[in-house]
N, C-alpha and C positions, 0 to 999 in steps of 0.2 A: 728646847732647853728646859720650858716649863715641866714638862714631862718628864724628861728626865729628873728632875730634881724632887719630883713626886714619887717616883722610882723608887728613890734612893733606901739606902735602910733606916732603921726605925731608930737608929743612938739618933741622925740628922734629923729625924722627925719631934722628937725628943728633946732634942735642942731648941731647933725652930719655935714650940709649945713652949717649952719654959723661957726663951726671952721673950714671946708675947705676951705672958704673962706676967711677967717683971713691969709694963707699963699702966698704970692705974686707969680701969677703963676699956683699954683694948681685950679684953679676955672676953668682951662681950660685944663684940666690934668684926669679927671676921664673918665673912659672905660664904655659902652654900655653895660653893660648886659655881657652876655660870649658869648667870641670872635669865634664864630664858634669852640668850642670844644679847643681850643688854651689858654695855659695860661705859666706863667714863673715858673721860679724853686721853688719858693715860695710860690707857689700858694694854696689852703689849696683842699685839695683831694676829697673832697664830691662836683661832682658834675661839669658842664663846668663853673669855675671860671675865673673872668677876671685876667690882667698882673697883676701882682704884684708889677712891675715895675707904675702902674698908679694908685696903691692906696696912697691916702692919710697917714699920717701920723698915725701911730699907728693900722695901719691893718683894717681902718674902711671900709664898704662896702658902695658907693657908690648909691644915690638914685637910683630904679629901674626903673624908666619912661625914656623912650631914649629921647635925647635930643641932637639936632645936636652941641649943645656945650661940648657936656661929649664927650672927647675922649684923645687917649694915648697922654703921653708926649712925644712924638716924630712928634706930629701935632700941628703946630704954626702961628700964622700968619704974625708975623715977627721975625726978628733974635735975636732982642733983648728981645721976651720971652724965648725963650732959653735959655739965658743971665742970666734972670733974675730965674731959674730953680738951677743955680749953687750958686744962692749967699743964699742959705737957708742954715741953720747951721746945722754942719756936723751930728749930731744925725738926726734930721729934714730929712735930704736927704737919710743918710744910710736908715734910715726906708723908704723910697719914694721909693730907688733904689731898692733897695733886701734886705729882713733882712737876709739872709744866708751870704753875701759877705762884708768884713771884710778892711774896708776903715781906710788907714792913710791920715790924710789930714793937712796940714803941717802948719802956722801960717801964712797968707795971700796967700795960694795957693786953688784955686776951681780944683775940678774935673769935670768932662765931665758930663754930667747929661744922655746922651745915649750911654757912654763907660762904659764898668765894669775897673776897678782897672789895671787889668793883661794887659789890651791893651793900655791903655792913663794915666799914673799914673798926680795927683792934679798938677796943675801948675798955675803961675800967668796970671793975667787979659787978659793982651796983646796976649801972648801964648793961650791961652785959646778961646781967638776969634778968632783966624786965624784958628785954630783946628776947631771949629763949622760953620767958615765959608767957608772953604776949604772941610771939609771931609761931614760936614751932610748937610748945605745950598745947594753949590751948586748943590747937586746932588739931590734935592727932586724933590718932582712930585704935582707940582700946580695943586688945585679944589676948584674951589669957594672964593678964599681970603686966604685958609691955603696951608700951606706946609705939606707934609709930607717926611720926614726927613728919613732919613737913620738910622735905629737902632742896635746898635751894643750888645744891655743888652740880658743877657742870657735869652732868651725867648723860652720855650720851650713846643711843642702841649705836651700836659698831654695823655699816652698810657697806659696800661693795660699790666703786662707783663704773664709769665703762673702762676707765683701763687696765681697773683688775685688783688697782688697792685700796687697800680700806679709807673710807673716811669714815664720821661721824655726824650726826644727825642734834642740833641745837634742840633744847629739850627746857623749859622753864621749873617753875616747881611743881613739885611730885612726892610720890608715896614711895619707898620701897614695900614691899609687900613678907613676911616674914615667913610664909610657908616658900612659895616660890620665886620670891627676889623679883616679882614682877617691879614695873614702875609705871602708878598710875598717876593722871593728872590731877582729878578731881578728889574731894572727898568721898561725897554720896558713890561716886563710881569705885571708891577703895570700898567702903562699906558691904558694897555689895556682893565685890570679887569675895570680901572675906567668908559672907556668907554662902556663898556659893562653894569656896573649898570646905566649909563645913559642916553642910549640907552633902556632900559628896561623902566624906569624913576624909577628907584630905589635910590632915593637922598636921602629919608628918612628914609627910613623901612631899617632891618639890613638886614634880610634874604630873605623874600618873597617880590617879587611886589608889591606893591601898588595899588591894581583897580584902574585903570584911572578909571578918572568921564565921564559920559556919555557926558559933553558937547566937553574933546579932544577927541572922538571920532568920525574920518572924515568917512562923506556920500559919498562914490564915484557910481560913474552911468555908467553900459554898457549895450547899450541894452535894453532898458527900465528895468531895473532891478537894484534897490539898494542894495548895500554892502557896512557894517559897517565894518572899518578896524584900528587897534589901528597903533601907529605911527613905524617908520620904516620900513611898510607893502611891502616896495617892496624888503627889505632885508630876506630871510629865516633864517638865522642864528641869528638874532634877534628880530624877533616877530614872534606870533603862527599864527597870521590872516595873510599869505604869500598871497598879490596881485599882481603878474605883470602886467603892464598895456601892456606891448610892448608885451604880450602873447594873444593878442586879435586876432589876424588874426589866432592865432593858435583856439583859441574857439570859432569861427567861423566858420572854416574850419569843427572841429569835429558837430558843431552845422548841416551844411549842410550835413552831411554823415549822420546823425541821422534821419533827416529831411525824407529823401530820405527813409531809410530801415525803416520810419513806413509809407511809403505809401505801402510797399510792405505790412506788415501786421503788425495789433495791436490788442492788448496793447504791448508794449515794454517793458520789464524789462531791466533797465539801470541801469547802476554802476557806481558813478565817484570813482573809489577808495582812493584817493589821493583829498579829498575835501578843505582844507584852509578857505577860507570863506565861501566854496561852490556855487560860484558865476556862476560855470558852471551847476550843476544840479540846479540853480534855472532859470536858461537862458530855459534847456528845460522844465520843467514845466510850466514854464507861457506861453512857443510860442509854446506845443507842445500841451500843455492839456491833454484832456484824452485817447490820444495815448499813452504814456509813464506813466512806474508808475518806478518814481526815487527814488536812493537810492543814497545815500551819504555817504559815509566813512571817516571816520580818528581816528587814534591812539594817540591822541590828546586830553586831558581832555580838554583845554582851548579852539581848533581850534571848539571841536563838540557844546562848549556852544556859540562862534561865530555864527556857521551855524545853529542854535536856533534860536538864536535873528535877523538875518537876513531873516531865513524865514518868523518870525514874523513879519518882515518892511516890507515884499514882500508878507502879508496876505496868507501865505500856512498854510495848516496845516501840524502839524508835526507828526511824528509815531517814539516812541521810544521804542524797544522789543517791537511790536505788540501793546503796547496801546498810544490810539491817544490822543493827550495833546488839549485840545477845550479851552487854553487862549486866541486861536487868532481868536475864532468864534466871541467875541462882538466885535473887530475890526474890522469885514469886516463890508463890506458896501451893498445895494442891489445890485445886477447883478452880483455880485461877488464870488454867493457860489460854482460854478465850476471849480477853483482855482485850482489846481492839489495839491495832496496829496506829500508830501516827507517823505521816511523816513530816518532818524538818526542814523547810526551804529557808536558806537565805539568798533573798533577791527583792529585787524593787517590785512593789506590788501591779503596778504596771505591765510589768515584761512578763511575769508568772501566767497572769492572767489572758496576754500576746499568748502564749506559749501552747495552753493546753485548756481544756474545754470541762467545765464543773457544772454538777446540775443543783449545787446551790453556792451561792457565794455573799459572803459578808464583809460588810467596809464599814469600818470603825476608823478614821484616819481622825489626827489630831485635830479640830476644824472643820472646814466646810469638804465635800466628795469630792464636786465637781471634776475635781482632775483624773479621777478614776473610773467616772462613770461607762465611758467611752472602751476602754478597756474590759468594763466588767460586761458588758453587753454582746462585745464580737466573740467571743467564742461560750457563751451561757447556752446550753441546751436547750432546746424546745422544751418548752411548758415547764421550766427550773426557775426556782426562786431567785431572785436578787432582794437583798437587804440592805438599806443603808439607814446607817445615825449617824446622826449630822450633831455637833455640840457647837458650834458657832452663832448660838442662840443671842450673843449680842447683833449682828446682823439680821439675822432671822424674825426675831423680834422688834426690828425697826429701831434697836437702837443707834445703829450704824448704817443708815440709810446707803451712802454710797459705796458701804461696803457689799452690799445684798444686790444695789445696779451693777459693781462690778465681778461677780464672781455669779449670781444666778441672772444677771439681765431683766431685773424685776426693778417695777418703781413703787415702791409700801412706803405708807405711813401707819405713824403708832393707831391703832381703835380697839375697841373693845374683845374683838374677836381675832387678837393678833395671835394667838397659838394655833387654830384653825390656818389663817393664813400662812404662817409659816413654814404648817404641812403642805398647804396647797404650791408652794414656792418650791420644795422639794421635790415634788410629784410633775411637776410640769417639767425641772430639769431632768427628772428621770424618764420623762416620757420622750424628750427631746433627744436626749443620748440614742435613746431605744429605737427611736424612729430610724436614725443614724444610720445604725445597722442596718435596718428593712425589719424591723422587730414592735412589736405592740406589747402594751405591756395590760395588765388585770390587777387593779389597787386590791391587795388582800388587807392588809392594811397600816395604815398610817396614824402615830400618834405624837402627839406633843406633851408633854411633861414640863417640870420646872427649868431641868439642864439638859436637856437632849429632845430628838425630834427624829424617829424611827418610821421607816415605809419601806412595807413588804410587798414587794409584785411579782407576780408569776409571767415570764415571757410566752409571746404567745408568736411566732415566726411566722413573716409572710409581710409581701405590704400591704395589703389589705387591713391586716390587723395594724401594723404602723398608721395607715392614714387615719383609720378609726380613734386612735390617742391622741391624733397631733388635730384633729379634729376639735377635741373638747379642751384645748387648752386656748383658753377667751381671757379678756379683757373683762374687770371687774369695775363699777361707776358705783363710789361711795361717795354716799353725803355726810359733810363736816356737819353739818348742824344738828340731825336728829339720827345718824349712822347707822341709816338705811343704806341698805346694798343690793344690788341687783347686777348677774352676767349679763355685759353689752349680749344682744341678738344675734347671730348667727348670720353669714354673709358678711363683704367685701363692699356694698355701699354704705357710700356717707349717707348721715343721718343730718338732717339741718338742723334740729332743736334734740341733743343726744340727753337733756334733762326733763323728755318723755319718756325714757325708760323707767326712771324713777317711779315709783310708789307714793311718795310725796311731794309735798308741792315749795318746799323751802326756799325752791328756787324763786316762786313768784311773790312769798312773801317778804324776803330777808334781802339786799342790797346786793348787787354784787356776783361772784360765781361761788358757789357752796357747793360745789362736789369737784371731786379729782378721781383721774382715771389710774388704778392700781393693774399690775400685771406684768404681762400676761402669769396666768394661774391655771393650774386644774378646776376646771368645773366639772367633774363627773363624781363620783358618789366614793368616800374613802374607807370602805371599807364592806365586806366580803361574809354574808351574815352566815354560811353553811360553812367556810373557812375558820368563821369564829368559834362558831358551836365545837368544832373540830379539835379546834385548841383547847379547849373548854375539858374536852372529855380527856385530852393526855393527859393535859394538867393535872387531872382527879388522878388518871391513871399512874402519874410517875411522883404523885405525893407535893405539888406545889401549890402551897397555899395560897401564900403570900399572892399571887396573879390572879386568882380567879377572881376574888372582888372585882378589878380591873375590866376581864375577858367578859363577866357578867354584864358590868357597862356598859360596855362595847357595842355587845348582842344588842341591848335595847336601842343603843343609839343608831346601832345597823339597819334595825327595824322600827325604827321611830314612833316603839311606844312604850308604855310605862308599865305593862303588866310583866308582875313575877311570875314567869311558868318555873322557875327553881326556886330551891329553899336556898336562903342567905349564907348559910354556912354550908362549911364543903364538908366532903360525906368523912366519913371517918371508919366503917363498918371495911369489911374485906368485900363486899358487892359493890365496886364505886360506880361499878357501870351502870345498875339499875337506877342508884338516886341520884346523879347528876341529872337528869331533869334537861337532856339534849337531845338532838337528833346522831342518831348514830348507826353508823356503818359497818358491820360485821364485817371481818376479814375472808370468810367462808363466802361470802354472798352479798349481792350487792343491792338488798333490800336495806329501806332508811325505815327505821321503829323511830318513836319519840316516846322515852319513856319517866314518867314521870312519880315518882317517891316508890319505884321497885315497882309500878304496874306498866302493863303494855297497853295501847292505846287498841281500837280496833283496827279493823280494816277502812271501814268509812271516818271513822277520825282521823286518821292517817291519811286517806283524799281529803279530805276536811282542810287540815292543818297543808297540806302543800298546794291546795289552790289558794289558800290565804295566804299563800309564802309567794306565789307566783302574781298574783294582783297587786302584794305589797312590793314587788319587786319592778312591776313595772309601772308603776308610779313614783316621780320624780325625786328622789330624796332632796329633803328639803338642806339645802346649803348655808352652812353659819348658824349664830344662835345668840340670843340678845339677852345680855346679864339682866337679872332683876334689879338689882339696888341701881342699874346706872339708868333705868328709864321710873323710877318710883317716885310719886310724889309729895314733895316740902310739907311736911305738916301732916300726911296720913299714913296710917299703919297698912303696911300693903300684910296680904296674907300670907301663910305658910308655902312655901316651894312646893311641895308636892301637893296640897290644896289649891294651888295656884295653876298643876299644872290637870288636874282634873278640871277646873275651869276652860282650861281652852280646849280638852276635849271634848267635854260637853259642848261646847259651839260647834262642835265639826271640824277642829283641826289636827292634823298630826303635830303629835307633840312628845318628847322624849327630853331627858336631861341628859350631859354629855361628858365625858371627862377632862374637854379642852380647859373645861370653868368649875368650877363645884356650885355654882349660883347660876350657870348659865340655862338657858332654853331652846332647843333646839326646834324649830318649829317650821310652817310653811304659813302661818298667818302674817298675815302686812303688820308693819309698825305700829299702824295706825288703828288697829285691831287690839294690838298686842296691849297696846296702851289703854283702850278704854274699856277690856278686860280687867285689867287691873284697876283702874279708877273704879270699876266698878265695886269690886269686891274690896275695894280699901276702905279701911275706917279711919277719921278723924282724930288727931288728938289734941287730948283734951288741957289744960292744967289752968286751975284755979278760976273757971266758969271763962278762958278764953281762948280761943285755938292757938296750939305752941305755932304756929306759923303760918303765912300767907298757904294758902289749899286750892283745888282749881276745882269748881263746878265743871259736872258733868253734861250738862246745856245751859244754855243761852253764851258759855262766853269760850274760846276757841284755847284749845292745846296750847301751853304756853303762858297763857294770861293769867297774872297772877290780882288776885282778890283778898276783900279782907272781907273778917269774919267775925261775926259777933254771938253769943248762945244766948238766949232767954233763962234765966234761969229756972222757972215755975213751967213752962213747956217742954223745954228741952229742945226746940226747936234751934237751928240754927240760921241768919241770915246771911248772905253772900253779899257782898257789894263789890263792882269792878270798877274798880281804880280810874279807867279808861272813858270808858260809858255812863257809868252812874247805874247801869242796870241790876238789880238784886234779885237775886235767887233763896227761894225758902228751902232748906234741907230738915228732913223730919227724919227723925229715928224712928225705925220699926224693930221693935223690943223682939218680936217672935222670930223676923227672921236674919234681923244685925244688919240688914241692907241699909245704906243711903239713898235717900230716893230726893228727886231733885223735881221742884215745882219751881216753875220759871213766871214770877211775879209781875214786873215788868220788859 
């Protein structure tokens, strides 16, 4: 009958509109259509009807065109429509409020017009305002000009019970919601729904979005490569088209490993599974051509019709299920029919990857991989890249301890060298996946950044290579006190005193048990110094700047040491080959030159430099790397970083800086090394002829021990006294060569 009477023609609609509007108030009082399935106790049973509480008088239905003015009576724009809600006479309102609920309303008393009877019985004027301004004003939730008020009428969602009729669900106070008539409980939770239709731009539609118009749709540029992306694009949890922009050095990085494995051989079958805009597989199609034949995935009705239209702005063709869409053939232009082909999956990144067999694949998912790993592994080609970034860096980074034992099976605490660990907690779940298979995998490489944590490996097929990965994935024993770290030893016996692997001895000086056992992790080396180099040279060759400082890092951290064989800045001339200052591989021939500022090296330099590559490779790369400022000591000027780090090679140790830290030290000297290197070469400070702070001699009193300290004035000498002992140490300044030199007195 509802229906029908919505049917009807437009004089009856006409009519309906103008007696609603003959009552002061109600013109701003009718409900949208039915409220997400939600209606009050009165509400008539055929069908998702609106409140009952916002019809009009005498039960009529409401015009059915949404209109951002139709909405409940508990949305106002100021307090005195409210006001003006209770002065309608008392038939007038009973029918308004609920015709079930059974109103006495007393000779100059109004009732609540968003309380039922039972809870705020009729009262006068005065009382009446403090009531609507105390209990429903202040607590609403401003949008656009109106309130939405606090609802106390029995408003209940309409349910189905088992014999087939409707009842209704008891429901306390609540929100109506003014876009979609939802009805929330809470405030903070109305707040949020609101900004969430906002965020969407759902200001007008009840239920579905809105199509943005194609002109708020922003053109962002990386790469020579256009991507449309609708608004809040850097937010995932609110828009389909997910772009981060600060993720550029990450698709860059996977851009140059790509780069790389199709010089080795193509065509390339590539996977971004996790596509958004698809802004990454349309990066390699247009710089890689007809090397690569990409695919793009996502589970995303909205994100795959994104990656559509995007390839269309970046003139590809598309392929969806095997047939190719030729909308975008009369938009190209001449020279442009060799455009690389992409094609368009929508399916769970899982089943794709079940399905058919790629020889590189990328996993970008919201979070942590883990759930993908397994999948990406069973059908990857022999000797094909696997990539994942992982952005779950609150776990990763030990902020959410139990969230990193449930999802990588690892037990970390916060230390110094938690971005290192974090790669190494990726890499052992990838090596685990991998073994899974019968697969071994080759760290090309692995890094950690501020919001993200990237590990590139190449599969290597067979168990043999499996056993060999699952091999070097060990138990790590760090100590809390001075965070020293060393891989438990190799083998399946117990060890009776496991605080003999240790380097230092914290255990026998400090109370107690001072280290915990992290793990299990990768211990083998993260990263690939001829794969780097490699990247190194696309890089120059496809114009990416921005990474090389990075890839430069890298090289040295790969090779653990500090010499510049390249210039600081990237080549800029049209020969990029000759001054990048790398090892490189001609595509003609499979000779390696190292060519350094546009000359070629000889023949014997060339054996030269690869038995040093060959010696350095089979020596251990040193694992971790121990900040400066956090082992420096109270009261002395330690030296310059890179002065600091010619110090330890000068003693005979490998030593490189790293990009996990910008302060960090990458080394294979003990702690205990590490430290009196640095006391060494530290200077005292000074102010007003007294040390700014307790300072620790270099002999007679032990790591740790703090002393005070007094200067002579007319020497310059300095005396040490230990707090503990009594025993004092003379320190003399040598002017020529800034050393402290420590003469032990008593």
């Amino acid at each position: 009958e509802d229906e029908d009477e919505e049917d009807g023609d437009e004089e009856e609609e006409e009519e309906e509109a103008g007696e609603m509007s003959k009552a002061p108030g109600v013109a701003l009082t009718g409900v949208p259509g039915a409220g997400g399935g939600q209606a009050c106790s009165g509400a008539a049973p055929l069908g998702p009807s609106p409140c009952s509480a916002s019809r009009p008088a005498g039960g009529q239905v409401p015009p059915r065109p949404w209109s951002p003015r139709a909405k409940h009576i508990s949305i106002q724009r100021q307090l005195a429509d409210l006001e003006k809600l209770a002065d309608l006479s008392e038939g007038e309102f009973a029918s308004a409020v609920s015709p079930n609920t059974d109103l006495q309303v007393g000779a100059g008393k109004k009732p609540c017009p968003l309380c039922p009877e039972d809870k705020f019985k009729a009262c006068y004027s005065h009382k009446l305002h403090r009531h609507l301004q105390n209990l429903h004003w202040k607590v609403s939730v401003e949008f656009e000009g109106y309130r939405m008020c606090i609802c106390h009428l029995p408003c209940r969602p309409v349910k189905p019970n088992l014999i087939g009729d409707q009842t209704s669900m008891k429901m306390g106070a609540h929100y109506h919601c003014i876009i979609c008539s939802a009805t929330i409980t809470r405030r903070t939770d109305m707040i949020g729904h609101i900004k969430r239709h906002v965020n969407k731009g759902e200001t007008e539609s009840r239920y579905i979005a809105a199509p943005a118009p194609k002109s708020s749709l922003e053109v962002l540029k990386e790469a020579d490569t256009d991507v449309q992306v609708l608004p809040n694009y850097s937010t995932p949890q609110k828009t389909d088209s997910y772009f981060n922009p600060k993720m550029k050095l990450n698709r860059q990085l996977i851009f140059c490993a790509l780069a790389v494995l199709a010089e080795e051989r193509n065509p390339l079958e590539c996977l971004d599974a996790f596509g958004a805009t698809g802004i990454m597989g349309l990066q390699w199609a247009k710089h890689l051509g007809n090397s690569v034949k990409v695919t793009i995935n996502d589970c995303n009705e909205n994100s795959v019709t994104m990656i559509q239209e995007n390839c269309h702005l970046n003139k590809m063709k598309v392929v969806m299920n095997s047939k190719e869409e030729d909308d975008c053939d009369e938009t190209m232009e001449e020279g442009e029919e060799n455009i690389g082909t992409i094609e368009v999956t929508k399916m769970d990144a899982n089943i794709i990857m079940h399905l058919r067999s790629f020889d590189f694949i990328h996993l970008d998912p919201f979070g942590t991989s883990v759930n993908y790993l397994d999948s990406a592994f069973r059908n990857v080609r022999n000797l094909g890249i696997v990539s994942v970034t992982s952005t779950d860096i609150s776990s990763l980074y030990a902020k959410a301890q139990h969230v990193a034992l449930r999802h990588y099976g690892c037990n970390i605490v916060r230390t110094e060298y938690y971005k290192e660990l974090a790669a190494r907690i990726v890499v052992a779940s990838v090596a685990r996946a991998a073994a899974r298979c019968n697969k071994g995998i080759e760290v090309l490489l692995a890094v950690a950044l501020e919001h993200f944590v990237l590990v590139v490996v190449r599969v290597l097929r067979g168990p043999s290579p499996a056993d060999d990965s699952a091999k070097k994935i060990r138990y790590l024993v760090h100590c809390q006190w001075c965070e020293e770290r060393i891989f438990q030893k190799e083998g399946n016996m117990v060890e009776e005193n496991p605080y003999r692997q240790l380097p230092c001895d914290c255990h026998g000086s400090m109370p107690g048990k001072t280290a915990v056992e992290l793990g299990p992790l990768w211990s083998g080396s993260l990263f690939n110094t001829g794969f780097l180099r490699r990247m190194l040279f696309e890089a120059v060759q496809h114009g990416l700047d921005e990474i090389q400082p990075l890839l430069k890092t890298l090289i040295c951290e790969a090779e653990c040491t500090t010499l510049k064989q390249f210039s600081i800045h990237g080549p800029t001339s049209q020969n990029k080959q000759e001054e990048c200052g790398v090892f490189i591989k001609t595509p003609d021939t499979s000779t390696d030159y190292f060519v350094v500022h546009g000359k070629r090296k000889s023949n014997e330099m060339i054996r030269n430099a690869t038995k040093r590559q060959k010696s350095e490779s089979n020596a251990e790369h040193p694992a971790f790397y121990y900040n400066i400022h956090r082992h420096s000591i109270k009261g002395m000027n330690m030296p310059k970083l890179n002065k600091f780090l010619q110090y330890l090679s000068q003693a005979g140790y490998r030593v490189s800086r790293t990009h996990f830290d910008p302060m960090g030290v990458r080394t294979n000297a003990p702690l205990a090394q590490f430290k009196s290197i640095l006391v060494k070469y530290s200077t005292p400070t000074y102010t007003g002829g007294q040390a700014e702070g307790p300072v620790q001699s270099t002999e007679g009193a032990q790591a740790g021990d703090y002393v005070q300290a007094s200067v002579d004035d007319k020497s310059g000498n300095t005396e040490v006294t230990d707090d503990k002992s009594g025993a004092s140490t003379l320190l003399t300044k040598d002017n020529n060569s800034s050393v402290i030199t420590a003469a032990e007195s008593n």
